[in-house]
C-alpha positions as CSV (number, residue, x, y, z in Angstrom):
1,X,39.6,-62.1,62.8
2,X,41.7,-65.1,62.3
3,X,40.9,-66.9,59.1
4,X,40.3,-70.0,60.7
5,X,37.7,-68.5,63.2
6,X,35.7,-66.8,59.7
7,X,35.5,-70.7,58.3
8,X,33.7,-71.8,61.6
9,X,31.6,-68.7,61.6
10,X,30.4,-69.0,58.3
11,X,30.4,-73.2,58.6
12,X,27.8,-72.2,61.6
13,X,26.0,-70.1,60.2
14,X,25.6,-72.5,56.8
15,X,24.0,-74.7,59.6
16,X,21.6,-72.5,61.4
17,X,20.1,-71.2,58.2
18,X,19.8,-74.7,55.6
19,X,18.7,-76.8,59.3
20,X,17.5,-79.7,57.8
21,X,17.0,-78.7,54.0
22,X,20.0,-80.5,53.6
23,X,23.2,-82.7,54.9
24,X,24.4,-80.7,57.9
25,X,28.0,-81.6,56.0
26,X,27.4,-79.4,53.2
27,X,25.8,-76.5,54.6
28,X,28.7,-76.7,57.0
29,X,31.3,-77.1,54.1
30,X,29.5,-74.3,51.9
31,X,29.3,-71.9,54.7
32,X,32.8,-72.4,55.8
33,X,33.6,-71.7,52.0
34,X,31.7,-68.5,52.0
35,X,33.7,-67.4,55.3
36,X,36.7,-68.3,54.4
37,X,36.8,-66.4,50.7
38,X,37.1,-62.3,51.4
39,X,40.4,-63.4,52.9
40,X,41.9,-64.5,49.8
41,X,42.6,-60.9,49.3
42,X,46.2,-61.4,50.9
43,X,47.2,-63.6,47.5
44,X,46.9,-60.4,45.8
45,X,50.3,-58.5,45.4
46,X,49.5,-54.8,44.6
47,X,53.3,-54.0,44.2
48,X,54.1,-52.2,47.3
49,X,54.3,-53.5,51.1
50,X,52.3,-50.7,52.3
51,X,49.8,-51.1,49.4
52,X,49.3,-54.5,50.3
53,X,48.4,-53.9,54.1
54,X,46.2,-51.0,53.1
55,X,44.6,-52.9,50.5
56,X,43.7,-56.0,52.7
57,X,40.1,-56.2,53.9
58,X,39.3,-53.7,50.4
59,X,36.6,-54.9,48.2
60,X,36.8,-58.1,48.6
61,X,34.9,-57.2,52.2
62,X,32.3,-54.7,51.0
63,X,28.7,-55.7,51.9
64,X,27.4,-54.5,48.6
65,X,30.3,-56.6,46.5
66,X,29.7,-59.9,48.9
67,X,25.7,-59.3,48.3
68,X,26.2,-59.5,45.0
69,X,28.7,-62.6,45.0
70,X,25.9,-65.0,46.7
71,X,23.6,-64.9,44.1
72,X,25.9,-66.4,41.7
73,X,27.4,-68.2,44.3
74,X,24.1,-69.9,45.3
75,X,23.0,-70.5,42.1
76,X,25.8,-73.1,41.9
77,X,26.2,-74.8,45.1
78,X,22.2,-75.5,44.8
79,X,22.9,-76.8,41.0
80,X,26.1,-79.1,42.2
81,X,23.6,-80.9,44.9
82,X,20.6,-80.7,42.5
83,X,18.6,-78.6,44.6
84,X,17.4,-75.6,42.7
85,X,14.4,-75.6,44.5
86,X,16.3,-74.6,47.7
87,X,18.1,-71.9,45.2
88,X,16.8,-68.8,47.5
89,X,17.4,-71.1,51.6
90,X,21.2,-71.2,49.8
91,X,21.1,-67.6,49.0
92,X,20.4,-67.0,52.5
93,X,22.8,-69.3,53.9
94,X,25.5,-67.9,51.8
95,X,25.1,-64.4,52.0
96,X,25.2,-64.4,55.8
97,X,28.0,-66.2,55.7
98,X,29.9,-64.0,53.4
99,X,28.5,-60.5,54.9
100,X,29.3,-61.4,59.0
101,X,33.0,-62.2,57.7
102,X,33.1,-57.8,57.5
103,X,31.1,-57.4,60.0
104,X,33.1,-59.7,62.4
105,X,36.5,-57.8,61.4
106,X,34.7,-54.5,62.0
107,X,35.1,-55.3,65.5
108,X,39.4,-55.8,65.4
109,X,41.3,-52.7,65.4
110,X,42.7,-53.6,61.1
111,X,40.4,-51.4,59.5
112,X,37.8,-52.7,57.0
113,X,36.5,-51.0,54.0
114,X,32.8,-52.3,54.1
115,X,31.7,-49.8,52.3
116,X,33.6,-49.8,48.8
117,X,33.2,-49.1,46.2
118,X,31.5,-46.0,47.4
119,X,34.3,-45.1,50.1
120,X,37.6,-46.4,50.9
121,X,37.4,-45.1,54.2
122,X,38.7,-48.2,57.1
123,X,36.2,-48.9,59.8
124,X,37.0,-50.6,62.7
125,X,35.9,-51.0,66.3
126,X,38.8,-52.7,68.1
127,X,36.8,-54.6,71.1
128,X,38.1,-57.7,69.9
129,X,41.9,-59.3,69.3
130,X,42.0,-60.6,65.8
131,X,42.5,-64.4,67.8
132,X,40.2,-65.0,71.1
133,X,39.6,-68.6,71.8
134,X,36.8,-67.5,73.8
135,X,34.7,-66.4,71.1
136,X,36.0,-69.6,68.5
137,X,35.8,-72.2,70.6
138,X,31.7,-72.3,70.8
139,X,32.1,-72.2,67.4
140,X,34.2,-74.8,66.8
141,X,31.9,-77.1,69.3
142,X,29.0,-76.4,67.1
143,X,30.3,-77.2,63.6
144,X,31.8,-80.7,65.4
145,X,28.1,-80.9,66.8
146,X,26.6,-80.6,63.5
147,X,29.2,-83.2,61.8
148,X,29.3,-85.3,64.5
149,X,26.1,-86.1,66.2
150,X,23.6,-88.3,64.6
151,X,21.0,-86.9,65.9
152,X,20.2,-84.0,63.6
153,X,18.0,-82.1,66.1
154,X,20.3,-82.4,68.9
155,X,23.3,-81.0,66.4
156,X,21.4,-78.2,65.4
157,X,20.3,-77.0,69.1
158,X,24.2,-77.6,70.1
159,X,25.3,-75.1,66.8
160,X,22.6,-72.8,67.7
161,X,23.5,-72.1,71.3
162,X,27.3,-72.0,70.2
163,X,26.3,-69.3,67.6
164,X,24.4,-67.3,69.9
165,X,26.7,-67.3,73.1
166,X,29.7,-65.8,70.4
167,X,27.6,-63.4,69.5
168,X,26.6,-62.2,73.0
169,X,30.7,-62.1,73.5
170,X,30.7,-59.8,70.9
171,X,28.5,-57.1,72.4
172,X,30.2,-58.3,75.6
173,X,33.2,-56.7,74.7
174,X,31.6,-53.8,73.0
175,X,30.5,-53.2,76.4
176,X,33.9,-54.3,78.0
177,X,35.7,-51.4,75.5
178,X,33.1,-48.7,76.3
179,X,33.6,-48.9,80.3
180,X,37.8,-49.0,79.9
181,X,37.0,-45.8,77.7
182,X,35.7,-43.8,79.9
183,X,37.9,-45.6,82.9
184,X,40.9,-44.4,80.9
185,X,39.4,-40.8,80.0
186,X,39.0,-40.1,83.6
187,X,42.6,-41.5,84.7
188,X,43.9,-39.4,81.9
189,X,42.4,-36.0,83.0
190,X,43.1,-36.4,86.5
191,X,46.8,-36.9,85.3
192,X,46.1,-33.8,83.3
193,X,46.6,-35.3,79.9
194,X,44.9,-35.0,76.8
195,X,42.0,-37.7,76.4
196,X,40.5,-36.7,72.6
197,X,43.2,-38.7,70.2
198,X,42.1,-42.2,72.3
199,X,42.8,-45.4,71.3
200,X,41.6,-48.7,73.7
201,X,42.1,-52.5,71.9
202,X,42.3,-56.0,74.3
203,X,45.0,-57.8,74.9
204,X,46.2,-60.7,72.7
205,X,43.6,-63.6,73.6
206,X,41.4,-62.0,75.7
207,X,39.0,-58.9,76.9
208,X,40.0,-58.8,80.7
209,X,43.3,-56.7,80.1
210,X,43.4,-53.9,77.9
211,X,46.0,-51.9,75.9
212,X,45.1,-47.7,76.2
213,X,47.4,-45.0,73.8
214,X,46.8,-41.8,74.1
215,X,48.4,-39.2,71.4
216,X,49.8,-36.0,72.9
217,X,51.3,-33.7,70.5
218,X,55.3,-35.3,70.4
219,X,54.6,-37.8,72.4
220,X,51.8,-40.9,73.1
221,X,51.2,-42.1,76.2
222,X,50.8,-45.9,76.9
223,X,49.0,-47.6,79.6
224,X,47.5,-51.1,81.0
225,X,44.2,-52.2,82.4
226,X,42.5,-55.4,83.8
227,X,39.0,-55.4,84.7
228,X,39.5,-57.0,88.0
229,X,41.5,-53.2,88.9
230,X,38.4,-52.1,89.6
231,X,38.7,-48.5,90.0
232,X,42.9,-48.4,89.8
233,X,43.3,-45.5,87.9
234,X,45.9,-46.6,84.9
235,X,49.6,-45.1,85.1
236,X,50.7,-43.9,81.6
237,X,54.4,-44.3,80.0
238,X,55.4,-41.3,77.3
239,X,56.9,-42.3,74.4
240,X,58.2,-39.8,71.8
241,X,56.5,-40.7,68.7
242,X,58.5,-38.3,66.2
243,X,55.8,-35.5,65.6
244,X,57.8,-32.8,64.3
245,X,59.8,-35.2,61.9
246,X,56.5,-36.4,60.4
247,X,54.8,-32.7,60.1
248,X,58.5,-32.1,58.3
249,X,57.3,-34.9,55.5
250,X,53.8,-34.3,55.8
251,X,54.0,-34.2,51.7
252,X,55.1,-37.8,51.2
253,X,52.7,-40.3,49.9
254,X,53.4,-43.4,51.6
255,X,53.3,-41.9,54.7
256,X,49.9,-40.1,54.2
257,X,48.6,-43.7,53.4
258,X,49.9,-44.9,56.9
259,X,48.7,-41.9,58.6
260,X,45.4,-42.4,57.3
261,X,45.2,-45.7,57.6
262,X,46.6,-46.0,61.3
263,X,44.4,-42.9,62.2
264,X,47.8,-41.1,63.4
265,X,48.5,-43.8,65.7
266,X,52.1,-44.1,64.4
267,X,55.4,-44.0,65.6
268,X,58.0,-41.5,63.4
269,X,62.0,-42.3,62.8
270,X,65.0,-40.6,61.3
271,X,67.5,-43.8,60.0
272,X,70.3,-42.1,58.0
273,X,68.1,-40.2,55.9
274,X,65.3,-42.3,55.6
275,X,61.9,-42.8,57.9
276,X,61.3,-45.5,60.0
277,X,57.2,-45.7,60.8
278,X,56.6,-48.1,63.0
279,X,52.4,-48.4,63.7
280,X,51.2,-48.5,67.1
281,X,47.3,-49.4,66.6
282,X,47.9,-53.2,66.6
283,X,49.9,-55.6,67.8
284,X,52.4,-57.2,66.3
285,X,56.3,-59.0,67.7
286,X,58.2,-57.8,65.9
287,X,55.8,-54.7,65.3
288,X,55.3,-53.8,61.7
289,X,57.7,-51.3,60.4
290,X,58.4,-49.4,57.1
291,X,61.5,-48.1,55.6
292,X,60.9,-45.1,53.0
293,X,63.5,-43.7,50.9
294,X,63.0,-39.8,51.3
295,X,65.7,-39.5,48.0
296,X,63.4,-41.3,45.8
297,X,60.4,-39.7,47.4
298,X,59.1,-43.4,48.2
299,X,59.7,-45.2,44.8
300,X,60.8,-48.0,46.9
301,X,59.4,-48.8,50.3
302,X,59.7,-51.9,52.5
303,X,59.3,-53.7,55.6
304,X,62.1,-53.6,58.1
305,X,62.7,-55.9,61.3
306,X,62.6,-54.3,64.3
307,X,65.3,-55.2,67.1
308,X,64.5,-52.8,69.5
309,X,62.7,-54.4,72.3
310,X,61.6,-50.8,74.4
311,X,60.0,-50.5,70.9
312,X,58.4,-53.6,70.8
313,X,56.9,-53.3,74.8
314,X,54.6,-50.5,73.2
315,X,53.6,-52.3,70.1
316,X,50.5,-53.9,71.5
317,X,47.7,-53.8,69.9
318,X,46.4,-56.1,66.5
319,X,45.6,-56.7,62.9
C-alpha cells in the first residue's frame, strides 16, 4: 500500500495498543514511525532498474527482521519518554506496527518477501489497489480522533472502530477477489479458454470493478468486471504477449528476474535488437517497461517510456 496509508495504520495501531499508558500523541507519532520505516527501502539504489523494483519490499519487510527491529526499537522510544517500565506495552505497540506494514502489502498484487532471509520468494494476494480511500479514510478519522478529541475515551472508541471496520474491508475484498475468480473461471471455459495461468486485481481506487488476465500460450486475454454485472459473463480481448520471442531468450538473466517476479504475467518485444518487457500484473500509466541490450547480454538495462496507448489500455493492474 501507499506509504501514507502504512503511517496511519501503524499511527492506529500505536493507539489501540499504548490506550492510555501514554499521550495519545506519541503512541500515534511512534506508531506512524514504525509504519512508515520498511518503505525506506526505495532510498536504496542496488545498481540496476530491475534490481531496484525486485528488491523493493525485500528484507526490510520480513516478519522475522521487523521482529527483531522492535526490541531495539522499543527500548528507545520508552527511554526518550522515561518510561522503561512500559518497555514491553512499547514492544507491543511497535512490533504490530512494523509487522501489519507486510502483512497489509501482502494483499496488493507488488510481491513481498515476508519471509527473508529464509526465501526470496514474492508473495502477494492482489485483493487490494496499492491506494483505496475506502480502506484509509477510517484510518485517517481515527488518528484525527485520537489527536484531536479531548476526551481520551471517546478518541480511543473512535480509533478502535476506524481500525476494525479497515480490517473487515480487508477480508471484504478477499472475499470480493475469490467470487470474481471463479465468476471469471466460468466465463472463461464457456468461451473455451484456458483458466489455470489466472490473474484477478481491483481497479485503481476501488473493489467494485475488477481487472481479469488470463495467459494463453502467445497470447493473454484481458477482461473487465463490476460487481453490480451480476452474472454478465466477462468478454475477453487477446493480446499477443511475445511467447515465442521470450522462450527464444529464456537464458537471459534480467529477464528470468522479471519473469519470476511478474509470475509470467509479462508482455515480450523485439525493438531493433533489443527486448522490450513491458509487465502486465499491475498497473501503471505509462506501464513499466524495460529495455535490455541482448549484445551485452543485459550489462545495461533501463526503463523506457511507453507511448503506445493500445499498450497502455491493458496495463491495469498495481504496485
Amino acid at each position: 500500500m501507499d506509504s501514507v496509508t502504512q503511517v496511519l495504520l501503524g499511527a492506529s495501531i500505536g493507539v489501540a495498543v499504548m490506550g492510555r499508558r501514554t499521550a495519545l500523541w506519541k503512541s500515534a507519532l511512534w506508531g506512524g514511525v514504525a509504519g512508515l520505516l520498511p518503505d525506506l527501502d526505495v532510498l536504496l539504489d542496488h545498481g540496476d532498474p530491475i534490481l531496484n523494483m525486485i528488491r523493493h519490499r525485500a528484507e526490510s519487510h520480513a516478519l522475522l527482521l521487523l521482529t527483531l527491529f522492535a526490541f531495539p526499537m522499543a527500548w528507545v522510544v520508552s527511554r526518550i519518554h522515561n518510561q522503561a517500565r512500559l518497555y514491553g506495552r512499547w514492544w507491543w505497540a511497535l512490533w504490530l506496527a512494523l509487522v501489519t506494514h507486510p502483512l497489509l502489502d501482502l494483499m496488493t498484487i507488488y510481491g513481498t518477501q515476508v519471509f527473508q532471509p529464509f526465501t526470496d520468494e514474492a508473495y502477494g494476494l492482489g485483493s487490494m489497489f496499492i491506494i483505496d480511500p475506502v480502506y484509509s479514510l477510517p484510518l485517517l478519522a481515527g488518528v484525527i480522533a485520537a489527536l484531536r478529541v479531548k476526551t481520551v475515551g471517546r478518541a480511543l472508541a473512535i480509533n478502535g472502530w476506524a481500525l476494525a471496520f479497515s480490517t473487515v474491508y480487508l477480508a471484504w475484498s478477499a472475499l470480493a477477489q475469490w467470487g470474481v475468480t471463479q465468476h471469471a473461471r466460468q466465463s472463461l471455459q464457456a468461451q473455451g479458454l484456458p483458466s489455470q495461468q489466472l490473474l484477478v486485481t481491483p481497479a485503481p481506487l476501488t473493489t467494485l470493478v475488477w481487472r481479469v488476465v488470463a495467459i494463453d500460450g502467445e497470447r493473454f486475454h484481458e477482461g473487465f468486471y463490476a460487481l453490480m454485472d451480476g452474472g454478465r459473463a466477462l468478454r475477453f480481448v487477446a493480446h499477443e504477449r511475445g511467447g515465442a520471442l521470450a522462450a527464444q531468450n529464456a537464458d537471459h538473466p534480467q529477464l528470468q528476474r522479471l519473469a519470476r517476479f511478474t509470475d509470467g504475467f509479462y508482455k515480450v518485444a523485439d525493438a531493433k535488437g533489443r527486448l522490450v518487457i513491458t509487465t502486465c500484473a499491475w498497473a501503471k500509466s505509462p506501464p513499466m517497461c524495460f529495455l535490455l541490450t541482448l549484445a551485452h547480454r543485459c550489462k545495461q538495462s533501463r526503463p523506457i517510456p511507453w507511448r503506445s496507448s493500445k499498450a497502455a489500455a491493458w496495463m491495469w493492474g498495481q504496485v
